[in-house]
N, C-alpha and C positions, 0 to 999 in steps of 0.2 A: 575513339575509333579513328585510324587514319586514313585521308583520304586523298587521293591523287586524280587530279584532272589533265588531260589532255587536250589541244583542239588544231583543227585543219581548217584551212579554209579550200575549199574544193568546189571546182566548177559542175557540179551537178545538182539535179534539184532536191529539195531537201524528201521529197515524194520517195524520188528514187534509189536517194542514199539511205531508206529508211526500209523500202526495200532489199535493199542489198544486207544492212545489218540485221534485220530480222528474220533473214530466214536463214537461222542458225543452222541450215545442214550445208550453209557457205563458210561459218564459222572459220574454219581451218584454211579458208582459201585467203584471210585477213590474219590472223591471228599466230603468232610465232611458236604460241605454244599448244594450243587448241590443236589439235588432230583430225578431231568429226562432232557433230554434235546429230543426233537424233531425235523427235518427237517421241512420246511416248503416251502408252493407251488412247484417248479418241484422240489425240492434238495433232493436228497436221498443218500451223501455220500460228504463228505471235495472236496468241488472244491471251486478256488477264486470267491466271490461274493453269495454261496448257506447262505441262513440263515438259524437262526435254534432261536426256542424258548426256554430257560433255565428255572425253575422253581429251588428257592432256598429256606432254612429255616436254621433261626437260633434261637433255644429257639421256642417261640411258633412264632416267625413273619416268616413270607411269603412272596415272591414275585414273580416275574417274568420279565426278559428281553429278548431283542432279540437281534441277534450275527449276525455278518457277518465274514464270513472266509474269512482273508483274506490275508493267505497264504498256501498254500498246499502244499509242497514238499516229498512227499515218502522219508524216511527215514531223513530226514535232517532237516524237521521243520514245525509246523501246528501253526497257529494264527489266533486268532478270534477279533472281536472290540464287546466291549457290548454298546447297550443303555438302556436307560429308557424312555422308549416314544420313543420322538426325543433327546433327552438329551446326551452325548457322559458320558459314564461312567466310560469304561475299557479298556484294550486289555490285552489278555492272550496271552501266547507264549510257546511252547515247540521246543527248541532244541535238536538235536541228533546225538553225538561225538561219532564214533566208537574209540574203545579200542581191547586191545586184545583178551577180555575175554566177552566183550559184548559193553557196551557204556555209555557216561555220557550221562543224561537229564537233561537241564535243564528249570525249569520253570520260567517266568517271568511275574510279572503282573505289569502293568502301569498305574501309574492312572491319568484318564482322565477328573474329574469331575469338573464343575467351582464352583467360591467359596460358589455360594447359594445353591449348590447340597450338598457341603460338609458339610454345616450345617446342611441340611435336613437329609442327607442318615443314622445318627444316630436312628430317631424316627424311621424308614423303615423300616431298618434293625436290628437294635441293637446293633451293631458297634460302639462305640468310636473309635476305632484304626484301622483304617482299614491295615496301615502295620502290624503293630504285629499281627494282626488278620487270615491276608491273609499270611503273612510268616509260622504261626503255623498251618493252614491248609494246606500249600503248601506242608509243610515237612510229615503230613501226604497220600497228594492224592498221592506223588511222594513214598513215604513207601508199598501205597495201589498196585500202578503201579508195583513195584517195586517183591510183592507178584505175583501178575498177570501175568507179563513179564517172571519169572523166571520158575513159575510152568506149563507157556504153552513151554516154551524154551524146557523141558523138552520131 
């Protein structure tokens, strides 16, 4: 499975940037490709096991999966697992390293897809590459955070 990391180092507290990643209905305000993401049935906030439904685009395609969180820590790390259907696709990760001046993030996505998804998830999506793809997104959602984190720090 491959896996692609990213990381920022960003003047805000790792509290708040933890904040800011988890409550996925900001998702799209980070995220190049993310659009919105919503809670779904009782979840209304990052606990392990709350799902949430992602809508994403890239070019003119569209789609949509759904997430389970499934890690929660206030300041030290949020992760989600994606499907498609029932299909295992992803897991996202942010880490959060205090510094002296604020904290590294870092993000990580793993991918989960078996090998008939990986053929497919091009015509889906639009993705040939899903690493280069999702590493050059990552560097911007973690840019966008980064924008966000600093000018609420303030």
């Amino acid at each position: 499975m491959p896996e692609i990391s990213v990381e920022e180092d960003i003047e805000a507290s790792p509290e708040k940037l933890y904040e800011l990643v988890s409550d996925v209905t900001r998702m799209g305000d980070w995220s190049p490709e993310t659009t919105s993401c919503r809670w779904l049935g009782q979840a209304t906030g990052p606990a392990v096991g709350a799902k949430f439904r992602g809508s994403n685009r890239s070019g003119w395609r569209r789609w949509s999966t759904t997430c389970t969180v499934v890690e929660a820590d206030p300041g030290r790390a949020f992760a989600f697992e994606v499907k498609a259907g029932p299909f295992p696709v992803a897991k996202w990760s942010y880490e959060f390293a205090p510094t002296a001046t604020g904290c590294i993030v870092t993000e990580r996505w793993t991918d989960m897809r078996t090998g008939w998804m990986v053929r497919v998830s091009p015509v889906v999506t639009g993705v040939g590459d899903p690493p280069g793809h999702n590493r050059e997104g990552m560097e911007r959602t973690l840019a966008d955070l980064r924008r966000a984190g600093e000018s609420a720090a303030v």
